[in-house]
Structure formats: structure tokens, C-alpha cells
C-alpha positions in Angstrom: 4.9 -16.3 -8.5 3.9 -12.9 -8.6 4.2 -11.4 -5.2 4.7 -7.8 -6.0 1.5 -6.6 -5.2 0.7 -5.1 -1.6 -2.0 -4.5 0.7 -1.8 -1.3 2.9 -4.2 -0.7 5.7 -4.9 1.7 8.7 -4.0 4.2 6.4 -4.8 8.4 7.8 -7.3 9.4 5.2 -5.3 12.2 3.9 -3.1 10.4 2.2 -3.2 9.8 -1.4 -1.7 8.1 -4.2 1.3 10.4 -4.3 2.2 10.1 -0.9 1.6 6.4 -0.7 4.2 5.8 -3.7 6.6 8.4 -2.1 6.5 6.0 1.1 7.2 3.3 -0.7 9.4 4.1 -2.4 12.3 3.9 0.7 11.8 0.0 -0.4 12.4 0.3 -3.8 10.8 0.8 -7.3 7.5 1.6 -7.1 5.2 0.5 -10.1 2.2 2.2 -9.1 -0.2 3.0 -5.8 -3.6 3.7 -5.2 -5.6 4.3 -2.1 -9.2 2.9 -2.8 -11.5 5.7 -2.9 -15.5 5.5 -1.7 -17.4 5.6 -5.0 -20.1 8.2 -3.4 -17.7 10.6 -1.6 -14.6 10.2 -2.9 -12.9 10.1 0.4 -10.2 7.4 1.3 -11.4 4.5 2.4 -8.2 3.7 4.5 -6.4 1.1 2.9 -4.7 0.8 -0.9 -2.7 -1.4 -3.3 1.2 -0.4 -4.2 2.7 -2.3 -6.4 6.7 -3.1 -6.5 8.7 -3.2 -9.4 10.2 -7.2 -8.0 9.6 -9.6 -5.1 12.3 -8.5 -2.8 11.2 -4.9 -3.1 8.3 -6.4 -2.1 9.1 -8.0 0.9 11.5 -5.3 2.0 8.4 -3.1 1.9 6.7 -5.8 3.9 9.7 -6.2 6.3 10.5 -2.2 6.7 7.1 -1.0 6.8 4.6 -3.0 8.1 3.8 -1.5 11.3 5.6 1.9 11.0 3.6 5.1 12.0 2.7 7.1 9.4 0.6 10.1 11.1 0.2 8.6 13.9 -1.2 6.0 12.6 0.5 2.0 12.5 0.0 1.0 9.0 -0.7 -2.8 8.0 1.5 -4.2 4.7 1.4 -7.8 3.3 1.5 -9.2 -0.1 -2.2 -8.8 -1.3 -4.1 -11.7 -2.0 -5.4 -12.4 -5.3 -9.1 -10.7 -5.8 -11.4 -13.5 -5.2 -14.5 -13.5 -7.7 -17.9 -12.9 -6.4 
């Protein structure tokens, strides 16, 4: 089962890929991280994927994180769900 892949939400628009991987990385290896940008602005849209390099990472990141305040702001993190098709 591949639960490596996280959800992050609630997150302050300035942060970016950099500083979402350097966040997650206090839970271990991170394999990469993106914050979903708006096609027609570019801006943040407040929420991104990280990905962890194993489960427990994964789960730590879950466990350490979800809820923390990051710029005064309580971030959301769970294992993502698989994309559903449209």
C-alpha cells in the first residue's frame, strides 16, 4: 500500500515548494513537494502534495504536523487520497 503521499492544507500563501519540503523534512526524507498553483495567476492556492520517502515518514509527518502553526496559520496533513477520475 502506498501511503507516502500527503495532503497539506490551510497553507499561508507565501509558502512554496522549498519551504514546504524544508517543513517536512523534521519527519523524514522528503521525495518531493509542491504547493498547487492557480493556472491564471500563479498564486498558491493554499494547499499541496509532499511526498515521503516511506510509510512511517509518512505518518510521523501526519502525527507531528497535522495541526501545527505555520505562520499563524494551523495546517491540515493526512495521507492523500488517490485522484479520483472525472
Amino acid at each position: 500500500m502506498n501511503n507516502k503521499k500527503l495532503f497539506v492544507g490551510s497553507l499561508p500563501w507565501a509558502v512554496d515548494d522549498a519551504k514546504l519540503a524544508e517543513i517536512f523534512a523534521q519527519a523524514g526524507n522528503v521525495v518531493s513537494a509542491q504547493v498547487v498553483k492557480d493556472r491564471e495567476t500563479g498564486r498558491s492556492r493554499g494547499f499541496g502534495f509532499v511526498e515521503m520517502s516511506t510509510d512511517e515518514e509518512a505518518q510521523a509527518a501526519v502525527n507531528n504536523l497535522n495541526g501545527t502553526d505555520m505562520e499563524g496559520r494551523k495546517i491540515v496533513v493526512n495521507i492523500a487520497r488517490p485522484r479520483e477520475d472525472r
